[in-house]
C-alpha positions, 0 to 999 in steps of 0.5 A: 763209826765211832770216828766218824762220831769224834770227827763229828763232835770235833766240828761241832766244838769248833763251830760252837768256840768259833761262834762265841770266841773273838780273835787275839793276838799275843806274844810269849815264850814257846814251853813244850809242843803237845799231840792229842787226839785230834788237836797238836799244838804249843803251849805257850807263856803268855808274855804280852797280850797285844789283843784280848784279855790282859788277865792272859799275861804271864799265864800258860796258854794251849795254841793249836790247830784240830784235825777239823773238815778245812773245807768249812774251817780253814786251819791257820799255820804252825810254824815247823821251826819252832822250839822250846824257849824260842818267842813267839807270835800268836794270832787267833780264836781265843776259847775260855771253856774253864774260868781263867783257862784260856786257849787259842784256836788256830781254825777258822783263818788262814791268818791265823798263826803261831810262828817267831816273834821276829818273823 
């Protein structure tokens, strides 16, 4: 019960961020790959923000995919090759739940990414 619960609020924060969040695209330096309950993904120096707020550049962004239902919210794709150090290209759902915190969704698109910036 209480996983099917956390499944349950997880689809609803993504159906609410998906919602309310518009799409950006950014390059920057691969910091350290996380897991969490639910969500994995990288932390990224935002270098360059190519689509979206500039006020994103030169801070760390969390980029990630959630273990959300993929019939309803097609994941996007994390490149199995990166690491640390490496550039990278972002393209996805930008989420601000806290004043200059920003976040980028990998759920929603199959187009949606985080892979090398020269791929």
């Amino acid at each position: 019960m209480r996983f099917k619960s956390l499944l349950i609020f997880i689809s609803l924060f993504i159906f609410i961020s998906y919602c309310m969040a518009e799409e950006v695209r950014i390059e920057g330096k691969a910091v350290e790959q996380f897991q969490r309950v639910g969500a994995w993904g990288w932390v990224v120096s935002a270098g360059s923000v190519l689509n979206g707020p500039e006020e994103m550049a030169g801070r760390n962004v969390s980029v990630y995919l959630t273990s959300a239902n993929p019939e309803e919210y097609p994941p996007g794709f994390i490149d199995p090759n990166i690491v640390v150090g490496d550039r990278v290209a972002v393209y996805g759902l930008l989420e601000t739940a806290e004043p200059d915190v920003y976040d980028i969704l990998l759920v929603g698109s199959k187009e949606y990414y985080i892979k090398p910036a020269s791929s």
